[in-house]
N, C-alpha and C positions, 0 to 999 in steps of 0.2 A: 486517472480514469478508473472507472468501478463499475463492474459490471455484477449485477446482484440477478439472482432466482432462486427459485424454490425447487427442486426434482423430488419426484415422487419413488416410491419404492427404494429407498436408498436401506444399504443393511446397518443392523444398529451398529452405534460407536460412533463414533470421529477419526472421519478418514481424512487427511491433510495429501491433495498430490500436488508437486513442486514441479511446474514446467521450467525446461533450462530458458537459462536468462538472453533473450536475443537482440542483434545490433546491426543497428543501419549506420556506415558512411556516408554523408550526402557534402559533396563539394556544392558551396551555392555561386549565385554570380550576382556581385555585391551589387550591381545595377538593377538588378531586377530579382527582389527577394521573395521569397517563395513565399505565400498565404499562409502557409501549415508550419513555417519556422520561426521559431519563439522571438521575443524582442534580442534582440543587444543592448546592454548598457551602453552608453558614453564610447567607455573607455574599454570595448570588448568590440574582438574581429571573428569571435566563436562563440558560440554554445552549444551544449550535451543537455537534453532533455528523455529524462528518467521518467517510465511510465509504470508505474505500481497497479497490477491488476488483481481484484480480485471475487471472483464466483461461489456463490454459498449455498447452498441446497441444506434444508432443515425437515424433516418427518417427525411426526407428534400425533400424541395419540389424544382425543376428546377429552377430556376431564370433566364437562360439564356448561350448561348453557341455559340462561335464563332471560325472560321479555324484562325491558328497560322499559320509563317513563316513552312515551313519542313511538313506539312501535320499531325502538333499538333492539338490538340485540347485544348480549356478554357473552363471551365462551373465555372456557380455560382451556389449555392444553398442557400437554407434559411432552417433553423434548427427547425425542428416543434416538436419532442420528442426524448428526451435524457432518456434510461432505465440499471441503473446501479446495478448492484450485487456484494455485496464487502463479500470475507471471508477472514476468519485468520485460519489458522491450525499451531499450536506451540507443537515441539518434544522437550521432556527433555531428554539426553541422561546422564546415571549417571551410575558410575562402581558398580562392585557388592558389594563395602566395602564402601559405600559412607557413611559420617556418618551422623545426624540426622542434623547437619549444613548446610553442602553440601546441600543436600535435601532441605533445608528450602528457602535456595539462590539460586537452580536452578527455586524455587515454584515461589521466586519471581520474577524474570525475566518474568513466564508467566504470574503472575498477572499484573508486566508495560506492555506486551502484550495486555493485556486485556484488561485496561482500557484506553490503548492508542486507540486501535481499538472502543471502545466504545465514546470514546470522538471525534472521530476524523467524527464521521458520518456525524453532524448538519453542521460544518464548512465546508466542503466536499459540502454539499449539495448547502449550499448559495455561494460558488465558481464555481458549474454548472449550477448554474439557470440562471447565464443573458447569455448561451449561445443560449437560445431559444429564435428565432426571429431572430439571427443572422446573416449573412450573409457568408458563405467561399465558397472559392474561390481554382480551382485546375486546373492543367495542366494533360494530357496522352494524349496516341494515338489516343483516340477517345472520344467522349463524356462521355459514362460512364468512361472510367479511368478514366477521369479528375473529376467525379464527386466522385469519389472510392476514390481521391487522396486528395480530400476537406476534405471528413469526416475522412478518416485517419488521418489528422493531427489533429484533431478536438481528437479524440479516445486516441492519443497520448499524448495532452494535458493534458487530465483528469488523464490519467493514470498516467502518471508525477505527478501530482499534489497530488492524491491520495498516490503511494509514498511518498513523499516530507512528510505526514501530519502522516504517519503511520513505515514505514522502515527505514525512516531517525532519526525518534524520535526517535525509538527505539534503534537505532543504537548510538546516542547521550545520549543519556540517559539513556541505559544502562551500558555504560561504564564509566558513574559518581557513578551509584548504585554501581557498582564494586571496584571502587577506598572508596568509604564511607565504603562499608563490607568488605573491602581484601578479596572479592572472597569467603563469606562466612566464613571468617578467625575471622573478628571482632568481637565486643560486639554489633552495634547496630542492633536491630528490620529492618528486612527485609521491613515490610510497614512503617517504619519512613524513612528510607532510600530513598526508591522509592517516597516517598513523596517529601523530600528534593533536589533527583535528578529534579525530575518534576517541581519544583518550580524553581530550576536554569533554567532549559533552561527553561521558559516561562517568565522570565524576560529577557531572552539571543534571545528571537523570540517572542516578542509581535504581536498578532493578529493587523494585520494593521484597523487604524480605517474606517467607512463608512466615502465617502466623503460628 
């Protein structure tokens, strides 16, 4: 889920605030499954479902604005303060016979939640920062669209990105924890596991180096 806007009056820079990560237990009743919980595979009596959120507020200052063919309008802007809010809310849903494994491997799914949400803040950060000073550029009917239409894409960006660092991992790299514990089936340790997955993919997506 992504929730995007704009806030006005924001002070310059790049301000990053990290709400704590928070967690629903929901016991379901496997006769009658609740609308708002996720599928089950096959061969799955649980799921943990990871919500990556994140709010972006952009201030910019006019650069300049000109009439288009069709009575368009272009504007520029420059990017003087980027203020982002990022949370995690993660649901374990687990039946009422769940036994003390299950439990143990839906725990740890929230724990790769966690630490991926917690790892993922710094990087996150130093991939927002050179957008200030920046320059975009947008089309709409009038000036302000067109400047609505700059920071949009700008909002869009982050959030992607933001994604990419948080939903995608998990998404990746939960399904290797999966395969390592059959679904809380196996013998090995929930945090060796989660270890082992994280360490595949981060040889499989190395942080690109500074030029």
């Amino acid at each position: 889920m992504v929730l995007v806007s704009a806030w006005p009056a924001l002070a310059a820079g790049l301000h990053l605030d990290v709400a704590p990560a928070t967690l629903a237990r929901v016991t379901y009743d496997p006769e009658r499954l609740p609308p708002e919980m996720p599928p089950l595979a096959p061969d799955e009596k649980a799921v943990t479902e990871a919500e990556f959120r994140i709010a972006v507020g952009v201030q910019v200052l006019s650069d300049g604005s000109k009439k288009l063919a069709g009575g368009r309008r272009w504007a520029r802007v420059t990017v003087t303060a980027i203020d982002v809010e990022t949370k995690l809310h993660t649901t374990i849903w687990l039946p009422p016979d769940a036994s003390d494994s299950l439990t143990a491997h839906e725990e740890g799914h929230r724990q790769l939640s966690e630490r991926v949400y917690a790892e993922a803040q710094e990087p996150f950060r130093a991939q927002a920062k050179p957008w200030l000073g920046r320059s975009l550029e947008g089309e709409g009917g009038d000036v302000e669209a067109a400047r609505d239409a700059a920071i949009s894409r700008l909002i869009e960006e982050l959030s992607a990105a933001w994604l990419a660092r948080t939903h995608r991992v998990v998404e990746e790299v939960g399904g290797t924890y999966d395969a390592l514990t059959d679904h809380g089936r196996a013998l090995m340790a929930p945090d060796d596991a989660i270890g082992q997955a994280l360490a595949a993919w981060r040889r499989a997506h190395p942080e690109p180096s500074d030029p």
